[in-house]
N, C-alpha and C positions, 0 to 999 in steps of 0.2 A: 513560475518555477520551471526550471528544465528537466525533463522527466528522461530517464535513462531505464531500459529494458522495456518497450513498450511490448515488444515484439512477442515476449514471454505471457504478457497476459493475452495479445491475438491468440495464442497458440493454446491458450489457458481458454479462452470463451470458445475458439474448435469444438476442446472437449467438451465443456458445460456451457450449450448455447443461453442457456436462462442465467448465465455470469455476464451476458456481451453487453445490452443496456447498462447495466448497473457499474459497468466496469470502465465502459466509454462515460459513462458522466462523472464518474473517476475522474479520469484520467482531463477531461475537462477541466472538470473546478481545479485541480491540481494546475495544471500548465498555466492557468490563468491567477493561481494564486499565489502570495509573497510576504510565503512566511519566513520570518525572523526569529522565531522562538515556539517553543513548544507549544506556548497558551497562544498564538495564531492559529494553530491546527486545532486545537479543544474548541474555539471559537467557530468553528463551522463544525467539526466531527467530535461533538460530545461523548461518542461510544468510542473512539480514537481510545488505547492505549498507549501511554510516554515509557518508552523502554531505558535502559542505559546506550551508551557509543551512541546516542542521536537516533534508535533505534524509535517506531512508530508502525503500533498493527491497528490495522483499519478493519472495518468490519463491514463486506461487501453483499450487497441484496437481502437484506436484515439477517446478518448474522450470519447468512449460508454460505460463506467464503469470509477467510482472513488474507489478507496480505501483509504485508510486513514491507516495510521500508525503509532506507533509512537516509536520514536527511544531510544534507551539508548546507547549515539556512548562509554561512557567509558567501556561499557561489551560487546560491538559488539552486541548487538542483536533488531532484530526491531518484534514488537510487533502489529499484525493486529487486528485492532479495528474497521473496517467499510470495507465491500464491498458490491456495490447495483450501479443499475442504478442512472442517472441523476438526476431520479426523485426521487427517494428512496434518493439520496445524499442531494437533496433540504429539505427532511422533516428533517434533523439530526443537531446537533450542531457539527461540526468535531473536533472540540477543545474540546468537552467532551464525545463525545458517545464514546461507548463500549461497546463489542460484549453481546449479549442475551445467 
């Protein structure tokens, strides 16, 4: 998959260095992976969340960070549109927000 906004979550482990492991093998298994449908992504991220508009929140370092992404599986590439704490995830619509 081709991965769009890397640079947001760099900027995102800045602040929370205990995000940056968890977030590079993210972004890892992602670039390397080729999914076609939502049950691609359940198939390795069980705790993965299937939103509507191809939306998809991920659940980073057990729990302690959500992301939200969203996928376009016909051009391989997923699109980061939210990463933040718990609490940061409680204030957002995940189905609509997108990056500032």
């Amino acid at each position: 998959m081709k991965l769009v906004a890397v640079k947001i979550l760099r900027t995102f482990w800045e602040r929370h260095p205990d995000a940056e492991q968890p977030l590079k093998a993210w972004v890892d298994e992602t670039k390397k992976a080729d999914w076609k449908q939502p049950a691609d992504i359940k198939a390795n991220y069980r705790s993965a969340s299937v939103l509507k508009n191809r939306r998809v929140v991920f659940n980073i370092k057990g729990n302690d960070y959500r992301l939200v992404a969203s996928i376009a599986y016909r051009f391989g590439a997923v699109y980061v549109k939210f990463i933040g704490t718990h609490e940061e995830y409680d204030k957002v619509d995940a189905e609509t927000v997108e990056l500032e």
